[in-house]
C-alpha positions as YAML, in Angstrom:
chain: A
units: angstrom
residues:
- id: 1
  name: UNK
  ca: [14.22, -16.48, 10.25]
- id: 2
  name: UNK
  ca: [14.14, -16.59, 6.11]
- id: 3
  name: UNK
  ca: [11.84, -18.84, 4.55]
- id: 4
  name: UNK
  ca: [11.33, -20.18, 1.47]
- id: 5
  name: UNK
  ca: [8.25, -22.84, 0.29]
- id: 6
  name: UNK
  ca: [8.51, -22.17, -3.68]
- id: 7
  name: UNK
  ca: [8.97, -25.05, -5.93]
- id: 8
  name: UNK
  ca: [10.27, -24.99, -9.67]
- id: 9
  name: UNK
  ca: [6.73, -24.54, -10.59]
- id: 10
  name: UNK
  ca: [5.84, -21.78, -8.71]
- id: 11
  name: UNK
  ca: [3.96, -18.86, -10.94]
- id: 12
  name: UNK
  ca: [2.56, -16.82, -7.60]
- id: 13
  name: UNK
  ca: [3.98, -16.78, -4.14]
- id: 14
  name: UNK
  ca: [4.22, -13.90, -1.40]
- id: 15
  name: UNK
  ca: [7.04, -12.36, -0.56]
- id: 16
  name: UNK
  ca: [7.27, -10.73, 3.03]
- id: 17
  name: UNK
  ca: [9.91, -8.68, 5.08]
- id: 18
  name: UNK
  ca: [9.63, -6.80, 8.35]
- id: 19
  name: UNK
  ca: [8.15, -3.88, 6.88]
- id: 20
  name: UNK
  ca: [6.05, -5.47, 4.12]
- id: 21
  name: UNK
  ca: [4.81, -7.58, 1.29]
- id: 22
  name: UNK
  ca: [4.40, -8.21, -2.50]
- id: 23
  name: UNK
  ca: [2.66, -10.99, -4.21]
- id: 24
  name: UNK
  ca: [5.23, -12.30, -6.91]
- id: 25
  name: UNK
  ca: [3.40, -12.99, -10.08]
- id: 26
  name: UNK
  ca: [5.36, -14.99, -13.09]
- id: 27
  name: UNK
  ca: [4.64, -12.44, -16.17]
- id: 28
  name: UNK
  ca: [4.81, -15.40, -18.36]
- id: 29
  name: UNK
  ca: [1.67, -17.28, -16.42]
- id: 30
  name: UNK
  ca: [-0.29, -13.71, -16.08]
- id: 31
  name: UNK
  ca: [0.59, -11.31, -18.43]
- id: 32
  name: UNK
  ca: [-2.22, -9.24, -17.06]
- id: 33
  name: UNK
  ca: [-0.40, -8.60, -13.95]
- id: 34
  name: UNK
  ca: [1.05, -5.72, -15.81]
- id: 35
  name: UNK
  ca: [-2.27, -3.68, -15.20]
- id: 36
  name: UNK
  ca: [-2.42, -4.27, -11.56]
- id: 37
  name: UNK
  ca: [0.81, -1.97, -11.27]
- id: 38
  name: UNK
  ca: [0.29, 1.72, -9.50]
- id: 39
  name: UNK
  ca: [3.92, 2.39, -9.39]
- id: 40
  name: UNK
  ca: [4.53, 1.10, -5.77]
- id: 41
  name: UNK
  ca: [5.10, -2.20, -6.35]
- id: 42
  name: UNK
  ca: [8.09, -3.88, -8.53]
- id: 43
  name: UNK
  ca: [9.22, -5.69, -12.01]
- id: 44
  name: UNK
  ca: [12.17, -7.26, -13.07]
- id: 45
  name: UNK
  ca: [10.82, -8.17, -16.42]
- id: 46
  name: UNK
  ca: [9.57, -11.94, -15.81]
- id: 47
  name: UNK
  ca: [7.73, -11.16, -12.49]
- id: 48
  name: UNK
  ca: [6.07, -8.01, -11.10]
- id: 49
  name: UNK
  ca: [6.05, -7.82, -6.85]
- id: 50
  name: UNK
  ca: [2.30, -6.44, -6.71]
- id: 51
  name: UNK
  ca: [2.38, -4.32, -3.12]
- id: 52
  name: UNK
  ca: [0.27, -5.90, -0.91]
- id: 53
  name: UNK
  ca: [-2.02, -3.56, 0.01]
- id: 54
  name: UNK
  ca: [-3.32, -2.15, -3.04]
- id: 55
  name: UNK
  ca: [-1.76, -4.01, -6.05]
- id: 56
  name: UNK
  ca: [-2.20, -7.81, -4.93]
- id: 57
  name: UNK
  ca: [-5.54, -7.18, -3.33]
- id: 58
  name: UNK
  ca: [-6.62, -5.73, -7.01]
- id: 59
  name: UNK
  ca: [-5.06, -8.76, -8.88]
- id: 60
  name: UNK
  ca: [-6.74, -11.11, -6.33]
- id: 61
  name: UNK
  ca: [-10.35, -9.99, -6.85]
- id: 62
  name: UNK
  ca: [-9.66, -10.74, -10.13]
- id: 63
  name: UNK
  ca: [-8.13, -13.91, -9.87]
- id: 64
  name: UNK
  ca: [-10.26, -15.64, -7.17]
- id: 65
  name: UNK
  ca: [-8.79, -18.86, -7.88]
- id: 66
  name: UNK
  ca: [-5.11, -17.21, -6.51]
- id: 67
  name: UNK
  ca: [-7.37, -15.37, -3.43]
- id: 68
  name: UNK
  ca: [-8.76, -18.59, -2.44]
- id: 69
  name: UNK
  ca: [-4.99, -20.41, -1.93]
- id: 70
  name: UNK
  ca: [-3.74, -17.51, -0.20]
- id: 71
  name: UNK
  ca: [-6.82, -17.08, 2.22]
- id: 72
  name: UNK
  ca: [-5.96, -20.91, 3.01]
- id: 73
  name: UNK
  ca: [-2.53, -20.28, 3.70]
- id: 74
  name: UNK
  ca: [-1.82, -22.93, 0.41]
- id: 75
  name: UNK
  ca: [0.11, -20.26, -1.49]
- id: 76
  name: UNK
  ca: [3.97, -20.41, -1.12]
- id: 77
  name: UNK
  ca: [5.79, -17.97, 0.73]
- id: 78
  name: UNK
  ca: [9.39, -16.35, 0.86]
- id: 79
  name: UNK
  ca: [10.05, -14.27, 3.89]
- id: 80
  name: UNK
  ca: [12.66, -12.12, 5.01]
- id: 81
  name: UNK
  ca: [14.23, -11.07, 8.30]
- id: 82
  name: UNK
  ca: [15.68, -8.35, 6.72]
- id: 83
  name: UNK
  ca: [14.66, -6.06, 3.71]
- id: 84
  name: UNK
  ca: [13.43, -7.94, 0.94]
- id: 85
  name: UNK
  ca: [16.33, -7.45, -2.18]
- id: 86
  name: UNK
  ca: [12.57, -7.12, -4.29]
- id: 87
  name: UNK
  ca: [13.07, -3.24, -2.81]
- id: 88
  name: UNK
  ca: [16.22, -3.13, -5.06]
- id: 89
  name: UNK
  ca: [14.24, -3.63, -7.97]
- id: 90
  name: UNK
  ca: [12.85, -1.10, -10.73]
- id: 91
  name: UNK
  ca: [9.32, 0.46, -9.47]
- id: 92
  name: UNK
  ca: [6.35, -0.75, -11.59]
- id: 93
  name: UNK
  ca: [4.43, 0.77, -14.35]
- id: 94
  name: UNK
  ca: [1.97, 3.34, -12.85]
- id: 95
  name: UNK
  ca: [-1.50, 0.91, -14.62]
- id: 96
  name: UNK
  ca: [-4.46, 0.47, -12.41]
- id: 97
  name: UNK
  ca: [-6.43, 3.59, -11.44]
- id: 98
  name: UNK
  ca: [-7.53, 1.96, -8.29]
- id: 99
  name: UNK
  ca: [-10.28, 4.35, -7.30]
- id: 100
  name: UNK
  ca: [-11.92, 4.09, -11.12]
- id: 101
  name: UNK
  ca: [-11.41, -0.37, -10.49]
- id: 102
  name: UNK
  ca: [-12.63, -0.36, -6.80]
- id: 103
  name: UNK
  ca: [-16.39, 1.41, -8.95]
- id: 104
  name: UNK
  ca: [-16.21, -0.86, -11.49]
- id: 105
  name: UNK
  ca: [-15.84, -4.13, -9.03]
- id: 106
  name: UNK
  ca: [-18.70, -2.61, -7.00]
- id: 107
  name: UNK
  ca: [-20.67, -2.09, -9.73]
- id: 108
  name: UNK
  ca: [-20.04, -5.85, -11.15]
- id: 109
  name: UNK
  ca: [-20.82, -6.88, -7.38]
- id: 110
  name: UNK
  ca: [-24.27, -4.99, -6.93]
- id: 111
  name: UNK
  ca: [-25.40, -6.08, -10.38]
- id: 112
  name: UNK
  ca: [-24.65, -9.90, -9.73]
- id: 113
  name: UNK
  ca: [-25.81, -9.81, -5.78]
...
């Protein structure tokens, strides 16, 4: 069944399908969503669809504020029973070089732990 819990204010929500996900990031509330992009997610040119595995964890560590409503479930959701039309879109910009971020973040970690 399709759902849908975004409002008119909505600047981040998931967006899911049978096969996977994207977190849906407004451009004009985070313009530094733009570097969370490794060319596997999506852009239409007001939101990027960060792919959930790599791109939207990235952008979460970084945005703990956004991590902390979607660990509670508080973030809104669309979901598909079908494939999501965000796989129609153009691919992202190829950005974050996640291997070179992941030692960086655990670097930042170790030195504040």
């Amino acid at each position: 069944m399709n759902t849908d819990t975004r409002t008119s204010t909505t600047t981040v929500y998931w967006i899911n399908d049978p096969g996977h996900g994207w977190l849906a990031v407004s451009l004009e509330a985070y313009p530094d969503a733009w570097n969370y992009g490794t060319g596997f997610g999506y852009e239409d040119g007001r939101w990027i669809y960060l792919e959930e595995d790599v791109e939207a964890a990235a952008f979460l560590m970084d945005h703990l504020d956004i991590a902390k409503q979607s660990s509670t479930g508080q973030l809104a959701e669309k979901s598909y029973d079908f494939d999501a039309p965000v796989r129609r879109l153009r691919p992202n910009m190829a950005m974050l070089d996640y291997d070179a971020y992941m030692q960086r973040r655990r670097a930042e970690l170790e030195a504040n732990a």
